[in-house]
Each structure stands twice: as structure tokens, then as C-alpha cells.
ZADOLUM-305655 format. One record per residue (C-alpha): chain; residue in three letters; x, y negated, z. Coordinates in nm, 3 decimals. Example, Ala and Ser with C-alpha at 12.3 -4.5 7.8 and 13.67 -1.06 7.14 Angstrom:
// residues 2
(A, ALA, (1.230, 0.450, 0.780)) (A, SER, (1.367, 0.106, 0.714)) 
END
This chain:
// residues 245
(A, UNK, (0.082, -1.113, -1.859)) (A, UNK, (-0.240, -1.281, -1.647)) (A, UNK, (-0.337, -1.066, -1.362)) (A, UNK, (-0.707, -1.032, -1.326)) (A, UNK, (-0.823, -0.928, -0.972)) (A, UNK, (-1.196, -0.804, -1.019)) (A, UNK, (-1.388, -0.787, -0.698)) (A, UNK, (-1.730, -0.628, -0.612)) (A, UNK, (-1.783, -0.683, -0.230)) (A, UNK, (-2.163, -0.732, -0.281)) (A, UNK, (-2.424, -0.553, -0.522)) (A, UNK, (-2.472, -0.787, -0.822)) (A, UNK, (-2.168, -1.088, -0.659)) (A, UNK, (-1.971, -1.158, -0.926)) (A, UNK, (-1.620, -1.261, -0.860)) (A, UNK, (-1.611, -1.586, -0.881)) (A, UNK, (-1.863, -1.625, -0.621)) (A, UNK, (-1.641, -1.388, -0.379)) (A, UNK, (-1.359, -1.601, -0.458)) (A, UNK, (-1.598, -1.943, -0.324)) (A, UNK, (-1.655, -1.771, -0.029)) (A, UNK, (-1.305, -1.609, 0.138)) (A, UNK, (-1.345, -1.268, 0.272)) (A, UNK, (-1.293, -1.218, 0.649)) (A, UNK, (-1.068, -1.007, 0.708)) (A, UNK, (-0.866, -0.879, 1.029)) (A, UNK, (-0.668, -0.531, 0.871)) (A, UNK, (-0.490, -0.528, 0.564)) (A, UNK, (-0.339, -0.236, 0.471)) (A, UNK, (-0.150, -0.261, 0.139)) (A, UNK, (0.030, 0.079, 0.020)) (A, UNK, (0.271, 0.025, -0.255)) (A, UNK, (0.352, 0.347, -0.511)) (A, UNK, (0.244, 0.675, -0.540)) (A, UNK, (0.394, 0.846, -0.241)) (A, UNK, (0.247, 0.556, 0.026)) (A, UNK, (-0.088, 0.555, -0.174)) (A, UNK, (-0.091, 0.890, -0.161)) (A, UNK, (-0.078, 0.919, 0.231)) (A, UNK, (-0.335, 0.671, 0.301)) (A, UNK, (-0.527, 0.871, 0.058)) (A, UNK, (-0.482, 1.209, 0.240)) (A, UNK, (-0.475, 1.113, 0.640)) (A, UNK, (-0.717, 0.771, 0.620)) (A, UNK, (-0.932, 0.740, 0.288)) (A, UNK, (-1.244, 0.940, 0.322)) (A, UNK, (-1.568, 0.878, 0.011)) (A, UNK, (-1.796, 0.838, 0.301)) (A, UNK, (-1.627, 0.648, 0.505)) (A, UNK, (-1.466, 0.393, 0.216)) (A, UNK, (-1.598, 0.223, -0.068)) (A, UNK, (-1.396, 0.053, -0.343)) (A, UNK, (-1.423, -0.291, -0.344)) (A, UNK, (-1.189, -0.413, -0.611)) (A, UNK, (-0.945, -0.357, -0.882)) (A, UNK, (-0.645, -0.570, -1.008)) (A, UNK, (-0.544, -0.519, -1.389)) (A, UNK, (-0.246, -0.616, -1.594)) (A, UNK, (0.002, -0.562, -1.844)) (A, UNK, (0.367, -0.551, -1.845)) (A, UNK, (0.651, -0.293, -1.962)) (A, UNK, (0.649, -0.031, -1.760)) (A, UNK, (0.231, -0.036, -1.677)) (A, UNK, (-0.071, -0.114, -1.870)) (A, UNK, (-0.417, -0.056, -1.673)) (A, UNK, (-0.732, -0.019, -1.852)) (A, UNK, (-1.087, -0.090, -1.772)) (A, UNK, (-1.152, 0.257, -1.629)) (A, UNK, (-1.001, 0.282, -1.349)) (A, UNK, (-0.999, 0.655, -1.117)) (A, UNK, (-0.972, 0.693, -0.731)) (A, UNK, (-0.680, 0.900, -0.793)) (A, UNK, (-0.340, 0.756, -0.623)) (A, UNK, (-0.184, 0.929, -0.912)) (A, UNK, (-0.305, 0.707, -1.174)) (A, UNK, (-0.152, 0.368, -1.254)) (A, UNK, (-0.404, 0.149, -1.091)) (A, UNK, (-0.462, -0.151, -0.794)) (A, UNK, (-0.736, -0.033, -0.576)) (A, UNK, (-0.911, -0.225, -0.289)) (A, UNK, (-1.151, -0.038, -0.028)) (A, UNK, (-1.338, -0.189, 0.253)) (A, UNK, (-1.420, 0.047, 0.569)) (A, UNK, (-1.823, 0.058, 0.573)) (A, UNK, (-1.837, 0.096, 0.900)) (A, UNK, (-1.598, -0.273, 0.968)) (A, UNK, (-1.601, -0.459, 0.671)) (A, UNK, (-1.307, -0.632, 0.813)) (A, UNK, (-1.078, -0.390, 0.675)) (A, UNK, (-0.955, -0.387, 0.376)) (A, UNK, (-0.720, -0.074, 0.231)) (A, UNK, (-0.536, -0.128, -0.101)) (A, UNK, (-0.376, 0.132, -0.327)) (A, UNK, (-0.114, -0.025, -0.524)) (A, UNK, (0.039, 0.239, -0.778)) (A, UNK, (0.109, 0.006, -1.079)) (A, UNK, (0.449, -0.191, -1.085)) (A, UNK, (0.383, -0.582, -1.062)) (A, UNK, (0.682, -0.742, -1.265)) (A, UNK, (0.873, -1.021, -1.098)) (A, UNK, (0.703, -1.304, -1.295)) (A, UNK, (0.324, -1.099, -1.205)) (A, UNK, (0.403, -1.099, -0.837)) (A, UNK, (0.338, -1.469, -0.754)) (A, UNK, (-0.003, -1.407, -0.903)) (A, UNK, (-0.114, -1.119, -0.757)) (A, UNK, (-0.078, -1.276, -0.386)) (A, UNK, (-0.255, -1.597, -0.490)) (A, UNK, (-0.523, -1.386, -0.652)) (A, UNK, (-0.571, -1.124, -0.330)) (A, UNK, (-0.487, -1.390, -0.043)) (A, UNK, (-0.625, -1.649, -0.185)) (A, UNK, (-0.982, -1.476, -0.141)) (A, UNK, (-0.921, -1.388, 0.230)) (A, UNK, (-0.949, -1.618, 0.525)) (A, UNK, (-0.609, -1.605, 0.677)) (A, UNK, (-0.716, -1.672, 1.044)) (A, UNK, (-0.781, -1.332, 1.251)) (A, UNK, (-0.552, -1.125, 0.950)) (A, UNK, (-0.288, -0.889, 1.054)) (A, UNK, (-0.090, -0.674, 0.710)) (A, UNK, (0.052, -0.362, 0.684)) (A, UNK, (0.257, -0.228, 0.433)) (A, UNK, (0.358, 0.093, 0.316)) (A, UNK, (0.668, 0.120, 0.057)) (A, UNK, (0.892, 0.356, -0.084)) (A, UNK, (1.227, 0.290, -0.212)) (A, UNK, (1.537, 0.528, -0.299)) (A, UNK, (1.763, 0.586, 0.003)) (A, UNK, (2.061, 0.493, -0.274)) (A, UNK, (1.970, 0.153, -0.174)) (A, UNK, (2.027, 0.190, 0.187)) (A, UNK, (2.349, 0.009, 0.297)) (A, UNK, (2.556, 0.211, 0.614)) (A, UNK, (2.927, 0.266, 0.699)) (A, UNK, (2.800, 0.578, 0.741)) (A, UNK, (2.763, 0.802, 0.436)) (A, UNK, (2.436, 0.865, 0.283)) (A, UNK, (2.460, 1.210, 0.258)) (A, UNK, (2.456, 1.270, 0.606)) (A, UNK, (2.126, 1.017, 0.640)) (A, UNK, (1.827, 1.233, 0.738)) (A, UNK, (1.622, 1.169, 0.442)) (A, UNK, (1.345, 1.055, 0.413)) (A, UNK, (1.363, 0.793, 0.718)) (A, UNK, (1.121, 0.490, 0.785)) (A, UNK, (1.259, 0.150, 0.873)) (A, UNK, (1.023, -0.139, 0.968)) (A, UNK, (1.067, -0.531, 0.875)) (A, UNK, (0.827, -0.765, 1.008)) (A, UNK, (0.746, -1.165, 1.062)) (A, UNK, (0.787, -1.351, 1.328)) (A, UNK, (0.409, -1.358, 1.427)) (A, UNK, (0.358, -0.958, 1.457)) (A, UNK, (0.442, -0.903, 1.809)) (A, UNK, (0.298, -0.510, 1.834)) (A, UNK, (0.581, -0.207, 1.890)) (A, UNK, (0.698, -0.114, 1.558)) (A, UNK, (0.639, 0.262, 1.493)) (A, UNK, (1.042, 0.333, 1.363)) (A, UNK, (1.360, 0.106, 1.401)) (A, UNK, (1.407, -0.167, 1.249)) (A, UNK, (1.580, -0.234, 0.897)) (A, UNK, (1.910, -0.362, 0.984)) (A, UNK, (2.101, -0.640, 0.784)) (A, UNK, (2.238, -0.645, 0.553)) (A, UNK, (1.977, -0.416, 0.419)) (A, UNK, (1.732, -0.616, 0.204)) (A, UNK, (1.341, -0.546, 0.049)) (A, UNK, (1.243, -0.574, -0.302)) (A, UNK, (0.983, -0.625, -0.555)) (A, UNK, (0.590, -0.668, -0.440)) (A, UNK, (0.628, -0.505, -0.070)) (A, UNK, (0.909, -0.843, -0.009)) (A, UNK, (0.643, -1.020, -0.218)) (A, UNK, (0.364, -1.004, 0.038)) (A, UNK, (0.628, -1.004, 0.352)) (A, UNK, (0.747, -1.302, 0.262)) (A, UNK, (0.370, -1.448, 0.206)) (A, UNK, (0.284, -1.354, 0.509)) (A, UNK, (0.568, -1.543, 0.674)) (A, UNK, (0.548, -1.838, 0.488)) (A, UNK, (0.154, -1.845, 0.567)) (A, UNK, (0.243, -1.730, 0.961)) (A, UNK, (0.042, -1.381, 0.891)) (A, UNK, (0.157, -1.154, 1.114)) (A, UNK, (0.281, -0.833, 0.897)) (A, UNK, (0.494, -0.579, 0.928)) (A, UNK, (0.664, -0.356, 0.626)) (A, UNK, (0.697, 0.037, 0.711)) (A, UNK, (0.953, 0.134, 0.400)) (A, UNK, (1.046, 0.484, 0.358)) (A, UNK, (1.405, 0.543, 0.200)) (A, UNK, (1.375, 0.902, -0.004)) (A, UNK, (1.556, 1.052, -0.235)) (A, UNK, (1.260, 1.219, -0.417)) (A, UNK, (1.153, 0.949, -0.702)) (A, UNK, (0.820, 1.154, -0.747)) (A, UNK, (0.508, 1.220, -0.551)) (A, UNK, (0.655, 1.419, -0.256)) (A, UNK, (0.500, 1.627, 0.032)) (A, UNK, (0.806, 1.560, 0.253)) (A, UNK, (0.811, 1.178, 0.153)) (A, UNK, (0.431, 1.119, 0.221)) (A, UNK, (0.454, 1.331, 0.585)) (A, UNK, (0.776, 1.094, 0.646)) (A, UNK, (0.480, 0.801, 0.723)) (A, UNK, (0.282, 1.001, 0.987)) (A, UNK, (0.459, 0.863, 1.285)) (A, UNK, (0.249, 0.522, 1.178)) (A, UNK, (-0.097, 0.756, 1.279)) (A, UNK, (-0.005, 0.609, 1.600)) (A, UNK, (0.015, 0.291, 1.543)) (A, UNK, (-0.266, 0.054, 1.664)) (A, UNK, (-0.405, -0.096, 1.322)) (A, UNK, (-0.395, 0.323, 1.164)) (A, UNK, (-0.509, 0.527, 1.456)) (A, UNK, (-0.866, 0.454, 1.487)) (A, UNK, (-0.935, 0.504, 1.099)) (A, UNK, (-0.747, 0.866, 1.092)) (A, UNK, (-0.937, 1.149, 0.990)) (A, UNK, (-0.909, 1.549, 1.061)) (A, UNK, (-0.556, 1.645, 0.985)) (A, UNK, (-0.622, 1.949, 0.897)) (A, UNK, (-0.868, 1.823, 0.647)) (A, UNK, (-0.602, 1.561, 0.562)) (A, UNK, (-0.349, 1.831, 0.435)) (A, UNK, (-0.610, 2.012, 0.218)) (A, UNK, (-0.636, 1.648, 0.028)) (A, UNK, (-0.251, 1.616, 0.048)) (A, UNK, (-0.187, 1.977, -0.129)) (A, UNK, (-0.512, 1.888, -0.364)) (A, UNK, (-0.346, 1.584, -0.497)) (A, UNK, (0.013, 1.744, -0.515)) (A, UNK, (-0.145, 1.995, -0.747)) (A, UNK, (-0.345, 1.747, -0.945)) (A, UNK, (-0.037, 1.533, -1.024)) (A, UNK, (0.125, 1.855, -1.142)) (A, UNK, (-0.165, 1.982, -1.349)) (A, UNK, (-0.139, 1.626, -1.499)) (A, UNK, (0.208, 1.569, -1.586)) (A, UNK, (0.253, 1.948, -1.686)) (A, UNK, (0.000, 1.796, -1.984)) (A, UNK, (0.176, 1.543, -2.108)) (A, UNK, (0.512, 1.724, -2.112)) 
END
């Protein structure tokens, strides 16, 4: 159950040398599942303005990654890019599940290579709106809605309201929140309650208010561009899934 984190930030650096010398880094933007990979794929990844950087593997009992790994959000996979034009910031694509136990090592693994001074996190997160506690009834909820959870060190407007207690996170997204507060990062946690469990048009459009946002705005691309890549990777993960059924 190790989790390897393989990073190529240089032609020919292997990773151990990356690891000896901790990447600066002042944007980390860390989209967890399909759906949030998925929108960073479609409004802010673009092959000429990215290049992939890194890969995490592992093994546990609901994913098993491989050594060929695809750009596709789609695919079961831990992707890092850096921004060639900033190598400063970092993107990551996080569509595998991390277990429990796997979690505490995949944030010493992709921290521990960063310098922590200088880094502000995002994160992107789905989760079912089920979860979401109200005295109001969830059927009425317009869903999908964001809510936003943050440490004490990010002091920037929040693009949605706040999650309210006793609401709680789970799984990696909490993982790397509560990193980030223990090391004094300052983060912030955009989690979208839906009640689609697959890759959604209407869930991924629920994250565009964050376009705005100052750590997304100046990496945007052409919308309209954008939802030709968002209806080209709906189609794809049905072409996909239609083969296996």
C-alpha cells in the first residue's frame, strides 16, 4: 500500500534529486475526483500552456494505477502540471481514491518536496449533497451548490459561503486542509455538494464562480474553447464506459 510520487520537473532529474532540492512553489491547485479534475481540465489546462510534471501511483481496493498513465481526468490517475510560463504553479489532478491509511503519505510525499514559505492551496472537491446537514430539507437545496472551508492564514474573499457547522469534510480534500493548517499554509477548500455521483456537465459548471477568484483568473482560457473540451470529455467518458458495460 506504499505510495510512490514520481516527479520529472527537469529533463534527465530523477526524483530523488527533486526531492533534495524543495520545489518553490506559490499556487497549488489540487482538484480531487473526476468532476473537479474535469473542470480544471476544460476552463484552465491547456497542452501548450501546461506540462506534466509528476504522477503519484498506488494500490488499494477501490484503485490500482499502472505505469501508463493518460492526461485524461477520466482515468484513475494523480497528475501534477507546472504552468511553463510560472513554474511556481503547480496544478494537480487527483482522480484515484487515496484510502485513509494512504493519505498521510501522499501529503508527506507532495509537501514534503515543496518549500512551504510563499505557498497558497486550493482545492476542488466533490461530495454527495446526502451529506449536507440543514433543518432545511434537502430536496429543496439548489443542487449542485459550492461551500468554501478555509485556514486561518487565507485571508482572500471566498468565492461562495462558507460551510457551516456542523457540516464536516472528508477523506484526502480534509487531508490536505488540515495539513495546511497544521503547517500555517494558507488554503482554502471549494466543495461542491451534487447529487450526480458521475462526471456531470451541471456539477463541473457548478465551480465556475471560482474563474473569479484571484489564484484561477489569470490562468483561464477561452470559454468558448473551454466548453468544446468540456462536451469532448463528457463524450469520451461515455464512449468509454459504454465499453466496458
Amino acid at each position: 500500500r506504499e505510495v510512490d510520487v514520481l516527479w520529472t520537473l527537469r529533463a534527465g532529474a530523477s526524483a530523488e534529486s527533486a526531492a533534495d532540492e524543495p520545489i518553490l512553489c506559490s499556487k497549488f491547485i489540487v482538484a480531487i475526483g473526476q468532476n473537479a479534475s474535469a473542470f480544471l481540465s476544460s476552463f484552465i489546462l491547456d497542452s501548450v500552456c501546461w506540462e506534466v510534471v509528476g504522477a503519484v501511483k498506488l494500490w488499494n481496493e477501490w484503485c490500482r494505477t499502472s505505469n501508463t498513465t493518460k492526461v485524461l481526468p477520466t482515468d484513475s490517475f494523480c497528475l501534477f502540471y507546472r504552468l511553463i510560463s510560472d513554474p511556481t504553479v503547480l496544478l494537480c489532478q487527483c482522480s484515484c481514491y487515496v484510502a485513509e491509511d494512504q493519505q498521510f503519505q501522499w501529503l508527506e510525499k507532495v509537501f514534503g518536496c515543496m518549500r512551504k514559505e510563499g505557498l497558497q492551496v486550493t482545492i476542488l472537491s466533490t461530495c454527495p449533497v446526502a451529506d449536507y446537514k440543514t433543518q432545511e430539507s434537502t430536496l429543496t437545496l439548489p443542487s449542485p451548490f459550492l461551500k468554501a472551508l478555509k485556514t486561518k492564514e487565507f485571508k482572500e474573499p471566498v468565492c461562495c459561503p462558507l460551510l457551516e457547522q456542523p457540516n464536516i469534510v472528508r477523506d484526502l480534500p480534509a487531508a490536505v486542509l488540515s495539513y495546511c493548517q497544521v503547517w500555517q499554509i494558507p488554503a482554502v477548500l471549494y466543495q461542491c455538494y451534487t447529487d450526480v455521483i458521475k462526471l456531470d456537465t451541471v456539477t463541473i459548471e457548478a465551480f465556475k464562480p471560482l474563474l473569479s477568484s484571484k489564484i484561477l483568473k489569470s490562468l483561464v482560457k477561452d470559454i468558448s474553447e473551454s466548453t468544446k473540451i468540456l462536451k469532448k470529455l463528457l463524450t469520451t467518458n461515455e464512449t468509454h464506459n459504454n465499453i466496458y458495460i
